[in-house]
C-alpha positions in Angstrom: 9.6 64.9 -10.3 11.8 62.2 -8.8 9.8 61.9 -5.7 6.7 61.5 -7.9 8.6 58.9 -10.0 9.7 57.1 -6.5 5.4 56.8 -5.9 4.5 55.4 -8.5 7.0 52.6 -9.0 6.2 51.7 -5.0 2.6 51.4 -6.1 3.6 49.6 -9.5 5.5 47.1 -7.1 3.0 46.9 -4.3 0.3 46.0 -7.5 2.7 43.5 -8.4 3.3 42.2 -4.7 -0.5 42.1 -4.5 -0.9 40.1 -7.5 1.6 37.4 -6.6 -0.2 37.1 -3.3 -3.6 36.9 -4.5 -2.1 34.2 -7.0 -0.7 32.0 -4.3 -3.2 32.4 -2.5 -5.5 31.3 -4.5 -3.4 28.2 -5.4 -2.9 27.4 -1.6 -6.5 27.5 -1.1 -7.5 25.1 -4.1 -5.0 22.3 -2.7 -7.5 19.7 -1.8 -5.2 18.4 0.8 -4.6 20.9 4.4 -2.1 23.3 4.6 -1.1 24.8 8.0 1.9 27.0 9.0 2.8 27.4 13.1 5.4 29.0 15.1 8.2 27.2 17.3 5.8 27.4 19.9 3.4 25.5 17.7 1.2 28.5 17.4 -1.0 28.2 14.5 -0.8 30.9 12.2 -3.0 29.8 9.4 -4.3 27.2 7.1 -5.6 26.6 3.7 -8.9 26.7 2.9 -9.5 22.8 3.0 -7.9 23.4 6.7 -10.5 25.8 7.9 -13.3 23.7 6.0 -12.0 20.3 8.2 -11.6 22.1 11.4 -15.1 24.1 10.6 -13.3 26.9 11.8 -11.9 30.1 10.5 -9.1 32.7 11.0 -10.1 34.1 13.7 -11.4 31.3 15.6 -7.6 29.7 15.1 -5.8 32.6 15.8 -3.7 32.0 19.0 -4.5 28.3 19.4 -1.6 25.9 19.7 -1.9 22.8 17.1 -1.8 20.5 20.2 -4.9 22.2 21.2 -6.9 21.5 18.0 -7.1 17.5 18.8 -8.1 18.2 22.6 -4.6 18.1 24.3 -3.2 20.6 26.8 0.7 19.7 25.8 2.9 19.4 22.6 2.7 15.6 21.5 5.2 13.3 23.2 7.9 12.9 20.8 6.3 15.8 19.1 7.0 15.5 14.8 6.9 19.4 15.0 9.5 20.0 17.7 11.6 17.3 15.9 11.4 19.3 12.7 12.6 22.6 14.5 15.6 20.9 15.9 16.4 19.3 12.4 16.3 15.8 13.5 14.6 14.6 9.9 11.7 13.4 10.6 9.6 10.9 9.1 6.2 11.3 7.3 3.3 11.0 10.3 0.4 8.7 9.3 -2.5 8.7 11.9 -5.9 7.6 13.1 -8.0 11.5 13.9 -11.0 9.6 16.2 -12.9 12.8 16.5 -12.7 12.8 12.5 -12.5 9.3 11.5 -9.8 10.5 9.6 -6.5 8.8 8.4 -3.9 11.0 7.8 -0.7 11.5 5.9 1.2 14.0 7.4 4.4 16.1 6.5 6.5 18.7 8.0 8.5 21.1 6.1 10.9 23.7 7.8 11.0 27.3 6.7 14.4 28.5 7.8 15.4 32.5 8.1 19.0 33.9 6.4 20.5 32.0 9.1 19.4 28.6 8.5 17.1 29.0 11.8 13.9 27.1 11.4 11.4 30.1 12.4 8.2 28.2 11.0 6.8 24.7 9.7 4.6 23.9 7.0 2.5 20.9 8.2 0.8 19.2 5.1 -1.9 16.7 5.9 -3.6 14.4 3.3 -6.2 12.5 4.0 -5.8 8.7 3.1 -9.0 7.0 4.5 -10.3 5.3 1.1 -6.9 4.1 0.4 -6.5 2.7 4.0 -10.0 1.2 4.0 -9.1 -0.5 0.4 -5.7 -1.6 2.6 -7.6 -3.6 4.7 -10.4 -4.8 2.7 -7.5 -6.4 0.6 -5.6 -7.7 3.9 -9.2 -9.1 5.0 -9.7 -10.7 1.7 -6.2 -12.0 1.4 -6.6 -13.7 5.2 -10.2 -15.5 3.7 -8.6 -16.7 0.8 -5.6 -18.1 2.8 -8.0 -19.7 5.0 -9.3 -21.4 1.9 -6.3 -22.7 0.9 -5.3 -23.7 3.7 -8.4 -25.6 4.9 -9.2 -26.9 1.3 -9.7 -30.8 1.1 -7.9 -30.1 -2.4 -4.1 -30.5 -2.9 -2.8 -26.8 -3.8 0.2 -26.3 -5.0 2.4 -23.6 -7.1 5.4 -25.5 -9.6 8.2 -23.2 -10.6 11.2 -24.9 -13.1 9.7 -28.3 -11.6 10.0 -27.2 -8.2 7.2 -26.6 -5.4 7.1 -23.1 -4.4 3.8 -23.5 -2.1 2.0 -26.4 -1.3 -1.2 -26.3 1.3 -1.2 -28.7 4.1 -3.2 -31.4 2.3 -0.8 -31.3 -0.6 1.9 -31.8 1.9 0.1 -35.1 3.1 0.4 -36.1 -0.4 4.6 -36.0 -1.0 3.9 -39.1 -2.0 2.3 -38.1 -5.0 4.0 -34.4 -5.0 7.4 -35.0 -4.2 9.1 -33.9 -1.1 12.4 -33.1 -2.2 11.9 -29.7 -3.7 15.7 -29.7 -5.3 15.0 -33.0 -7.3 11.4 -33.1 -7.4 9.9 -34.8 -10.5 6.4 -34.3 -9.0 3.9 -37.0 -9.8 3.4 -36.6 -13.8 7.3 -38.8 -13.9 6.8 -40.9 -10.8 3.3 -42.6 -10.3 0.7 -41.9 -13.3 0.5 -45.1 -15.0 2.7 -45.9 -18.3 -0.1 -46.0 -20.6 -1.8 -42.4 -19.1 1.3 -40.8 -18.8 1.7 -39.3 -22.0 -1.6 -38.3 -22.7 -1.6 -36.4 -19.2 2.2 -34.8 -19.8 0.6 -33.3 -23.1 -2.5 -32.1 -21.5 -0.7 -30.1 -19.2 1.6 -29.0 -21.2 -1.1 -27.9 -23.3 -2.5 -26.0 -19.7 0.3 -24.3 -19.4 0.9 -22.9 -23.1 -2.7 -21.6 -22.9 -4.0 -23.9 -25.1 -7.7 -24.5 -25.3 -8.0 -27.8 -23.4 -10.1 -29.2 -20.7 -10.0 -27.6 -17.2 -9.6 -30.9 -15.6 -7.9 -34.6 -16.2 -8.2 -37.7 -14.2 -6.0 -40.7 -14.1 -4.7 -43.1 -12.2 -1.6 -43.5 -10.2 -0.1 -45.7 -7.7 2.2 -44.7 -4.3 5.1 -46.2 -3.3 2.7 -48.8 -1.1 1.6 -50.2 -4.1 -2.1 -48.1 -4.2 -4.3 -47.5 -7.2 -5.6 -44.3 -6.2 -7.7 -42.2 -8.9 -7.3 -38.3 -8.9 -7.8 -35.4 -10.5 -5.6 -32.3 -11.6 -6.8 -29.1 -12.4 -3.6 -26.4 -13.7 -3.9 -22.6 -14.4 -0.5 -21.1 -15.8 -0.3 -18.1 -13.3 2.8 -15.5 -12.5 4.6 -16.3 -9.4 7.0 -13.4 -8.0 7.4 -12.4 -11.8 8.1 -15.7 -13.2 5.7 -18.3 -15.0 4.6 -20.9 -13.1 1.5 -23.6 -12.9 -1.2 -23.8 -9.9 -2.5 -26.9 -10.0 -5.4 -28.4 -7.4 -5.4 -32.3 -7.0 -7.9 -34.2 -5.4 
């Protein structure tokens, strides 16, 4: 009677043993990123399914294989992540260019250590971040045209901050005059050069700008340099955010 009792709990916990498997299993295998486990010799002893879907192998096909010899190498990676990892050195998170794949890859170790603290194993988890390094660069591409608009614009660009310049181009640097050079004290031009009888109408336009009322885009008037010069321009100002403050870009020409 006991032994009988003995039996069936062993297949009540093996059922249960079973279960858990089958469930994490099944979890494992429905992580869209790839999952591999290898040894301390960096033999592979599985992966997920979206591993064996990547590699367009399976099981049996990895069986044996070191991970070094999944990316056409015949010895561990210099400076090798996964022999890092075994002697608990900390490494950092991987991210790298797969040229067979045309794949860019996020990629993090994890240690599984025995009673002893031993690292026996390593759980290499590999997302795949092409889109988001392909949006990287389409923004750093897009970012180098528009600097090469502002830079080469026959327009005076320039950011104010609490009356200060924060950015100016290089043709509003040919225009201190009318900018103001000293960025500590700097009045620009709406205090220095717009003639008396504009001046107010043009402070209260952009004013107006810069409180989001609805006014014209542009205003021209005239103003004189410290030659002597009547020189007609026109300012444009958007009220934009500048490192998390308010601040005005304005385009003069």
């Amino acid at each position: 009677k006991y032994r009988h009792h003995l039996e069936e709990l062993v297949k009540e916990r093996t059922a249960e043993l079973k279960e858990t498997s089958l469930f994490l299993e099944t979890i494992v295998d429905n992580i869209p990123d790839i999952l591999g486990v290898q040894d301390i010799e960096h033999n592979i002893i599985r992966y997920n399914a979206a591993g064996y879907k990547l590699l367009n192998l399976d099981h049996k096909e990895i069986e044996g294989k070191k991970c070094y010899e999944l990316i056409g190498c015949n010895k561990p990676c210099k400076n090798s992540t996964v022999s890092q990892t075994y002697w608990k050195e900390n490494p950092p998170n991987l991210v790298r260019y797969d040229e067979a794949l045309g794949i860019w890859f996020d990629i993090r170790f994890y240690p599984i250590v025995d009673e002893s603290g031993n690292v026996t194993k390593i759980i290499e988890h590999m997302r795949d971040i092409t889109e988001a390094k392909r949006a990287e660069e389409a923004l750093r591409e897009s970012e180098e045209k528009y600097r090469l608009l502002v830079e080469n614009s026959n327009d005076a660009i320039f950011i104010l901050q609490n009356r200060k310049i924060k950015f100016a181009n290089p043709k509003a640097r040919q225009l201190s005059n009318f900018v103001g050079a000293d960025q500590n004290q700097n009045r620009f031009l709406l205090d220095r050069y717009i003639y008396p009888e504009q001046r107010n109408r043009v402070i209260n336009w952009y004013s107006g700008r810069l409180k989001g009322e609805d006014l014209s885009d542009t205003n021209s008037f005239k103003v004189v340099n410290k030659d002597g010069e009547e020189i007609w321009v026109q300012l444009s100002v958007v009220p934009v955010n500048w490192e998390g403050k308010p601040a005005a870009l304005n385009f003069l020409k």
